[in-house]
C-alpha positions in Angstrom: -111.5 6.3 -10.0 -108.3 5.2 -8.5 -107.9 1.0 -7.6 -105.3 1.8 -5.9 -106.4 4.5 -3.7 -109.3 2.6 -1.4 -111.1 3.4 1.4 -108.8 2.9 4.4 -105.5 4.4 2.5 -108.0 7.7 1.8 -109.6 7.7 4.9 -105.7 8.3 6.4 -104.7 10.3 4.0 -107.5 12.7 5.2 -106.4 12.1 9.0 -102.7 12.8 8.9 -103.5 15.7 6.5 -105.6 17.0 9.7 -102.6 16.3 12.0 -100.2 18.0 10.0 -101.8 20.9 8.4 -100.9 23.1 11.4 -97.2 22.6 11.2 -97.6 23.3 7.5 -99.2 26.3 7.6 -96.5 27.5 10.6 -93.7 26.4 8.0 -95.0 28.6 5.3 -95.0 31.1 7.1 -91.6 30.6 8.6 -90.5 30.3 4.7 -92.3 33.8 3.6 -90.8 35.5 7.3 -87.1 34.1 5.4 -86.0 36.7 2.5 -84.9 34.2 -0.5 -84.4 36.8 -3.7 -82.5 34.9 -6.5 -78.9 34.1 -5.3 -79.5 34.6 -1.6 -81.2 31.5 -1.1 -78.7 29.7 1.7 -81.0 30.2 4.8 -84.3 29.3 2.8 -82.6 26.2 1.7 -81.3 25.1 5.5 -85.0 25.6 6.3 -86.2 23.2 4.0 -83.1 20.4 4.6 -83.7 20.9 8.2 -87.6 20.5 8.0 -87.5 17.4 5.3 -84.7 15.7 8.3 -87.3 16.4 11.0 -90.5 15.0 9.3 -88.1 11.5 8.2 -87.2 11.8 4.9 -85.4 8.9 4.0 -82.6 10.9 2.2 -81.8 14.6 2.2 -78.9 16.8 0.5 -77.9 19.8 -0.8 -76.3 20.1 -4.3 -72.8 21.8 -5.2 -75.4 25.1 -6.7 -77.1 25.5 -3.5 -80.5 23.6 -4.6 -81.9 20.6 -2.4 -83.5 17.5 -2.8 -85.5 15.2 -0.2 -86.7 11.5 -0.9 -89.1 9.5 0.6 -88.6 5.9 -0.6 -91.6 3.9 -1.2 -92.5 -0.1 0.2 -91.8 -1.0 -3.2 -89.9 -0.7 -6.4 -91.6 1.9 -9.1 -91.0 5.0 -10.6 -89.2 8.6 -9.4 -91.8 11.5 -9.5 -90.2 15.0 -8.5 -91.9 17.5 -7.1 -90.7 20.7 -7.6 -90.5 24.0 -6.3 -88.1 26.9 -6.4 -86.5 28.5 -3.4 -86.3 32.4 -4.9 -88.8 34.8 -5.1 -88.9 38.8 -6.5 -88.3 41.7 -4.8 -91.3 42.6 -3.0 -91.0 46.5 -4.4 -92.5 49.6 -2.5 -93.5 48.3 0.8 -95.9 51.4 0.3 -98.3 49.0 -2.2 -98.9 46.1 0.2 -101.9 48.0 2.4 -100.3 47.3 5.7 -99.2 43.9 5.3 -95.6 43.2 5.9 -94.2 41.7 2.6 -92.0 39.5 5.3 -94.8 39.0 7.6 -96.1 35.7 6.9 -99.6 37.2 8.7 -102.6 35.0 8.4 -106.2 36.7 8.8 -109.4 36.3 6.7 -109.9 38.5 3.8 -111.4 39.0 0.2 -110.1 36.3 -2.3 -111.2 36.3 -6.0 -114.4 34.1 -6.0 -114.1 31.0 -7.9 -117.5 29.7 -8.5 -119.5 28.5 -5.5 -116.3 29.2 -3.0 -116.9 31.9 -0.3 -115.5 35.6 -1.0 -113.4 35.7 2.1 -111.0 32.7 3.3 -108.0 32.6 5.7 -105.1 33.6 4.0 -100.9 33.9 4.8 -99.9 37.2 3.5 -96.4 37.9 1.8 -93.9 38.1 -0.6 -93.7 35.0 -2.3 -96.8 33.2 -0.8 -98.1 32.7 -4.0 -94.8 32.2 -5.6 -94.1 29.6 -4.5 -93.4 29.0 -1.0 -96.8 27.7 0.5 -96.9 25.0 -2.5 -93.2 24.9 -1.5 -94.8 24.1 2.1 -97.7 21.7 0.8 -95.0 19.9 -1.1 -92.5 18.9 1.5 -95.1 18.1 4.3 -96.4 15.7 1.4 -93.5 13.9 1.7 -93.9 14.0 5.8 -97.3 12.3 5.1 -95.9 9.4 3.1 -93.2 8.8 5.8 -96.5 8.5 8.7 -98.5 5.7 6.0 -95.2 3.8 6.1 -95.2 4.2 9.8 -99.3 3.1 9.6 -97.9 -0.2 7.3 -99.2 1.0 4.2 -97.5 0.3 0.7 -96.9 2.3 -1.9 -94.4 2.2 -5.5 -91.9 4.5 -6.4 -89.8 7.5 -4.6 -91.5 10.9 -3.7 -88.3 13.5 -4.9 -88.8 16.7 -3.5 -86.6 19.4 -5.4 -85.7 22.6 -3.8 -83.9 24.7 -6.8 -82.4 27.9 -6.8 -82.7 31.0 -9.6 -85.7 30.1 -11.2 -87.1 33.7 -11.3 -84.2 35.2 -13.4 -86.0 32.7 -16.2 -82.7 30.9 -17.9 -83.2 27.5 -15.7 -80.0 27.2 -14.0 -81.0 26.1 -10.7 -83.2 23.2 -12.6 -80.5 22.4 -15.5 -77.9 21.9 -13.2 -79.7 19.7 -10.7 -81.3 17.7 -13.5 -77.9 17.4 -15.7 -75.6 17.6 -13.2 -76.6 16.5 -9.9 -79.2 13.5 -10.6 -76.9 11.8 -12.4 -73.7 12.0 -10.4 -76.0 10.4 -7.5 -76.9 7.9 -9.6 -80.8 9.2 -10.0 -83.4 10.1 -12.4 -86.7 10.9 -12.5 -89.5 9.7 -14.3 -92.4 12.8 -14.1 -92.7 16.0 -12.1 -95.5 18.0 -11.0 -94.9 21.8 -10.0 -95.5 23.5 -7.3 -96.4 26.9 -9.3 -99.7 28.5 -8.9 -102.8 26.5 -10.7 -105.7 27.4 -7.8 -105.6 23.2 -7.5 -105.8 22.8 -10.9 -104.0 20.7 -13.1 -102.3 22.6 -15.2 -100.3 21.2 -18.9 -97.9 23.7 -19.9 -97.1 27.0 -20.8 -95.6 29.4 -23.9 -91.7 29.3 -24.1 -89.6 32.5 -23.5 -86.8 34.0 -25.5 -85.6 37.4 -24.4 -84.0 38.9 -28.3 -81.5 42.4 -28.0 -81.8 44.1 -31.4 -78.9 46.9 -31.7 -79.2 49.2 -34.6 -76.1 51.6 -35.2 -76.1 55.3 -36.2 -72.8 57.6 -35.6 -72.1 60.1 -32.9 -72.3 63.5 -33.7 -72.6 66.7 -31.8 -76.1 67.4 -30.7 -76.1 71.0 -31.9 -75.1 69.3 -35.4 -77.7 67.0 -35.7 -77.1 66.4 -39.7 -73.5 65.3 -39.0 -74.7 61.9 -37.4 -76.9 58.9 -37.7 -79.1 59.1 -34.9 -79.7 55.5 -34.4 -83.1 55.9 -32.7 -84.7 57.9 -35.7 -82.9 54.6 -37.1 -85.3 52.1 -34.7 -88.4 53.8 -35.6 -89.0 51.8 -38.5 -87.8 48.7 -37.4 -90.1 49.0 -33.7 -93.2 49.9 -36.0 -92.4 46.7 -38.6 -92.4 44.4 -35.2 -95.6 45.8 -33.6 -97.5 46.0 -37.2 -96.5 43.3 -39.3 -94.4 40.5 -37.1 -96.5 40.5 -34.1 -99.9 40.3 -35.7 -98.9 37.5 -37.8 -97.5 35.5 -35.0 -99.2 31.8 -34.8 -101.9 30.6 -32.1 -101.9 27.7 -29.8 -106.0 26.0 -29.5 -104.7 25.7 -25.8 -101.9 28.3 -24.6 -102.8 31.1 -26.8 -101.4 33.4 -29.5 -97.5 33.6 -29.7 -96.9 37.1 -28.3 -93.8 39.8 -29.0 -93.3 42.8 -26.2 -90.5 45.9 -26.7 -90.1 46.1 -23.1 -86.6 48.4 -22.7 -84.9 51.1 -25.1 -81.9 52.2 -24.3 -79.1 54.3 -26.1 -75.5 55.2 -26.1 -73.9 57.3 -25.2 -76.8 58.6 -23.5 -75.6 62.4 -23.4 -78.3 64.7 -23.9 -75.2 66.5 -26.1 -75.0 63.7 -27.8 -76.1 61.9 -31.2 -76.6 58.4 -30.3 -74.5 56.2 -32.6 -76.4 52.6 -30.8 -80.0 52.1 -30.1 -80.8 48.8 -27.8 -84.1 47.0 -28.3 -85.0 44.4 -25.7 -87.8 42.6 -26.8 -89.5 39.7 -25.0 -90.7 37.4 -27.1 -93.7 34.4 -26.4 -93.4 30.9 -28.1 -95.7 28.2 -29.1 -94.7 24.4 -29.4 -93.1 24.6 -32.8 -91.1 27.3 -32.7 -87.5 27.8 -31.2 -85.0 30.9 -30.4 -83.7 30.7 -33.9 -86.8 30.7 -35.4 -87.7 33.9 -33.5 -84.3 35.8 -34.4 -84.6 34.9 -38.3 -88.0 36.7 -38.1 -86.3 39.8 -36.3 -83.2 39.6 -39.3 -85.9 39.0 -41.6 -87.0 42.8 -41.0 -83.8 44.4 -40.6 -82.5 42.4 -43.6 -85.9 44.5 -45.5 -84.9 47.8 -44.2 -81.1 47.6 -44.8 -82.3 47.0 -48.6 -83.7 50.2 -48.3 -81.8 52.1 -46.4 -78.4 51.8 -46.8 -76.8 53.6 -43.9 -79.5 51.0 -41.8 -77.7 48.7 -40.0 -78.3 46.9 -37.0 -78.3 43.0 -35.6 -80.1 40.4 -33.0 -78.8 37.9 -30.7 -80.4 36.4 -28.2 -79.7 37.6 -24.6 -77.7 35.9 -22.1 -76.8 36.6 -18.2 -74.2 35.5 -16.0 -76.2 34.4 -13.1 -74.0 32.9 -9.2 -75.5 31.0 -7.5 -75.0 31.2 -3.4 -72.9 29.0 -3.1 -70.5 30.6 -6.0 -71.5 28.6 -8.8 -71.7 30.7 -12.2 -73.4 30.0 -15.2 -73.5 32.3 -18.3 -76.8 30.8 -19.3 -79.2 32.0 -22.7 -82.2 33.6 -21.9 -84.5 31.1 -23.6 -86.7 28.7 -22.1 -88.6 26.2 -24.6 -92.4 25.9 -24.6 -94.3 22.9 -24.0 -97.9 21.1 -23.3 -99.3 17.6 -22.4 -102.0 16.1 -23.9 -105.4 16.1 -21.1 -105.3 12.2 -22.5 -101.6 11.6 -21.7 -101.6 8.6 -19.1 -99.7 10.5 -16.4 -102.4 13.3 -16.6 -105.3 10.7 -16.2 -104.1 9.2 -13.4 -103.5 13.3 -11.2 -107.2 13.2 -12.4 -108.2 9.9 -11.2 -106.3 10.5 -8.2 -107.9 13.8 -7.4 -111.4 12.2 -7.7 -110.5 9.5 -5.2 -110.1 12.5 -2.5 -112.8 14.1 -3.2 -111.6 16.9 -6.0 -113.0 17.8 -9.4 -110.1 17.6 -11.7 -110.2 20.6 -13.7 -107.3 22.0 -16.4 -105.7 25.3 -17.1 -102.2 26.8 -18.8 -100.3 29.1 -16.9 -99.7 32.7 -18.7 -96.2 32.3 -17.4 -92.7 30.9 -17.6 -91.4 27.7 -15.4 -88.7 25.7 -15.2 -91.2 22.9 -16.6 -89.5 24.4 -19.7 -86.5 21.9 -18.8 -88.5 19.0 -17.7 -91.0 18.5 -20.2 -89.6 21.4 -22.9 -86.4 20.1 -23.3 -86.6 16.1 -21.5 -89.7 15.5 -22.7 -90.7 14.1 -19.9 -94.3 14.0 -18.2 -94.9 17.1 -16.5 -98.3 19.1 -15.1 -98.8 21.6 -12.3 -100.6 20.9 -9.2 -100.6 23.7 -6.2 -103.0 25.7 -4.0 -101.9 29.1 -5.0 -103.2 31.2 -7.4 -101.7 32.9 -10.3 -103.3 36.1 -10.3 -101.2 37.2 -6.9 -97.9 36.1 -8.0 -95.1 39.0 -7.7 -97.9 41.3 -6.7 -98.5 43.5 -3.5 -101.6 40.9 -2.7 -99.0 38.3 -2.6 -101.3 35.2 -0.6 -102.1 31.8 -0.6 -105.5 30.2 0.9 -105.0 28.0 4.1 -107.6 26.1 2.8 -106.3 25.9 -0.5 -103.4 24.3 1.2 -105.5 21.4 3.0 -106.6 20.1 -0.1 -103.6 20.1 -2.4 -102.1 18.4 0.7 -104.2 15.9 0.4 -104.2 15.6 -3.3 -100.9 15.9 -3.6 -100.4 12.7 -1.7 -103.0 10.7 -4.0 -101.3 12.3 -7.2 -98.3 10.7 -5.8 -99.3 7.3 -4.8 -102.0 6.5 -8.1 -99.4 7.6 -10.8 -96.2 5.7 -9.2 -98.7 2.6 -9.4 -99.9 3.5 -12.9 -98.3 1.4 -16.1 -95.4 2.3 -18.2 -98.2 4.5 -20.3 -98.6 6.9 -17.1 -94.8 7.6 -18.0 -94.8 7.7 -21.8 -92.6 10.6 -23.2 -94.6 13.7 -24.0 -95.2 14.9 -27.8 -96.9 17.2 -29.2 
């Protein structure tokens, strides 16, 4: 248990987590009633900036790329912990599929929720695009900051500086929003950080990382002919078919496993071909394969496997040709920043033993929570942060993965108490927690 966390500083935790879990809840809603999808992010962000300003953040700004960042100072010297959350969301898809919620709504009623051991099967939930994903951890996570601006106000110290990040394009998965802010923008303000917790979905657990991402194109080449003359051309999909049943019989299957985030995974996802004339012999055959990585591997690693195959076929077959590249997108930003950025996001993990993870667990016992653990099945932009910096990382929010970019998009109200509060403890015990709490992350 938590030294640092005692009696009174928990028992107001608890009451300004009563006085402002209204208000948080309202701005939740207010975020998922604000369309956001990736690069039209401007009036989501003011929303934030303008809520962070009204609940006395001691700093507040908004980056060249669009993202923002908040900071509430602590009594006295210690380390910078960002929170994060991203400001985009998916398209909410046919309206048809949401059972007559509005995808914009932002209602709150009480219905079913996926039982999680002794907890009830209904609860109060806000309904919409985005709720889960991630705009009521979004919510919990500024309004954490609000609370450690009213303990000052009550005289209570604390280390460190609470950095709330607000970053945009995180759901087109190549990091820009997070890159640039961490690379770009901390550093010409003269900041760093020192850990960061996620807002993504964990159902209040803590959760230590997640498979890396690297989206592979594979183009084989045949040559055109007429389609009446089929013998007079390559068709370059009769070309694939060997290549796509190689990748599903022999690559995937052999792919290594992870004790904690699973078995490396490959998915052909799109095939397209060109010309695309149904008169037409296609002379190009595009493979778009998404491909799952485990600490230990990397984009080239993944690529040489891919050439590894075509390499065997072109033995073979000599009028087989193709090649693989990793994918990249030119992604702007709404404020008209551009980044032609690789679609490849490094996997990572942090030990349940690390001393940053101990102390969210300690912390979360002083309030009143069981700490439990998890990895998500998805992609963040932890990928940077821990991935890539190496720095301590973990996921704390009340949402809950299994709703993300769903129709049942929703986040419990009660869910969102609780992380509020645990949040705040999170916050307080690790910024007070030695140099191990802060150690870099291997693995």
């Amino acid at each position: 248990m938590s030294e640092v966390l005692e009696g009174k500083l928990i028992q107001a935790i608890k009451e300004i987590t009563e006085a402002l879990h209204d208000d948080m809840v309202a701005f939740s809603q207010k975020l998922i009633q604000t369309p956001s999808i990736s690069g039209t992010e401007k009036e989501l962000a003011d929303l934030n900036i303008a809520e962070m300003e009204k609940l006395g953040y001691d700093e507040v700004f908004r980056d060249e790329q669009g993202n923002v960042v908040g900071i509430v100072k602590g009594t006295e010297d210690g380390p910078t912990i960002m929170f994060n959350s991203h400001m985009d969301h998916v398209s909410p898809g046919d309206k048809n599929n949401w059972e007559g919620y509005d995808p914009y709504g932002g209602l709150i009623d009480i219905c079913k929720v996926d039982n999680q051991e002794k907890e009830p099967d209904e609860a109060e939930c806000i309904h919409g695009r985005g709720a889960s994903d991630v705009k009521c951890g979004e919510a919990m996570q500024i309004y954490s900051g609000g609370l450690l601006v009213k303990l000052k106000e009550k005289g209570f110290q604390f280390k460190g500086n609470y950095m709330f990040t607000g970053v945009v394009q995180e759901e087109p998965a190549e990091m820009v929003g997070m890159l640039h802010l961490i690379d770009k923008t901390l550093p010409a303000k003269g900041l760093t950080y020192d850990a960061m917790v996620s807002s993504e979905a964990t159902s209040l657990k803590l959760y230590c990382g997640h498979r890396g991402r690297v989206e592979m194109l594979i183009t084989v080449y045949g040559r055109t002919s007429h389609g009446s003359a089929p013998w007079l051309g390559i068709n370059s999909i009769y070309k694939a078919m060997p290549l796509i049943e190689k990748i599903k019989d022999e690559l995937y299957p052999s792919l290594p496993t992870d004790p904690d985030l699973g078995q490396a995974s490959l998915s052909l996802n799109i095939i397209e071909c060109s010309p695309g004339a149904l008169s037409i012999v296609p002379d190009k055959c595009m493979l778009s394969l998404d491909r799952r990585t485990l600490p230990g591997e990397t984009a080239e690693i993944a690529v040489a496997q891919i050439q590894k195959i075509i390499d065997e076929l072109a033995s073979k077959d000599p009028e087989f040709k193709a090649d693989v590249k990793v994918k990249t997108a030119v992604e702007t930003s709404y404020t008209g920043v551009s980044y032609e950025a690789s679609k490849d996001m490094n996997p990572w993990k942090i030990s349940k033993d690390h001393g940053f993870v101990k102390a969210a667990a300690e912390a979360l016992e002083s309030v009143g929570q069981t700490p439990k653990y998890g990895y998500w099945d998805f992609g963040t932009d932890a990928s940077k942060t821990c991935g890539i910096d190496r720095k301590p990382t973990i996921g704390y929010s009340p949402m809950q993965e299994q709703y993300a970019h769903t129709p049942y998009d929703k986040c419990r109200t009660d869910f969102m108490k609780k992380a509020l509060e645990g949040n705040v403890a999170l916050f307080i015990h690790a910024a007070a927690s030695g140099k191990e709490g802060f150690e870099k992350v291997e693995w």
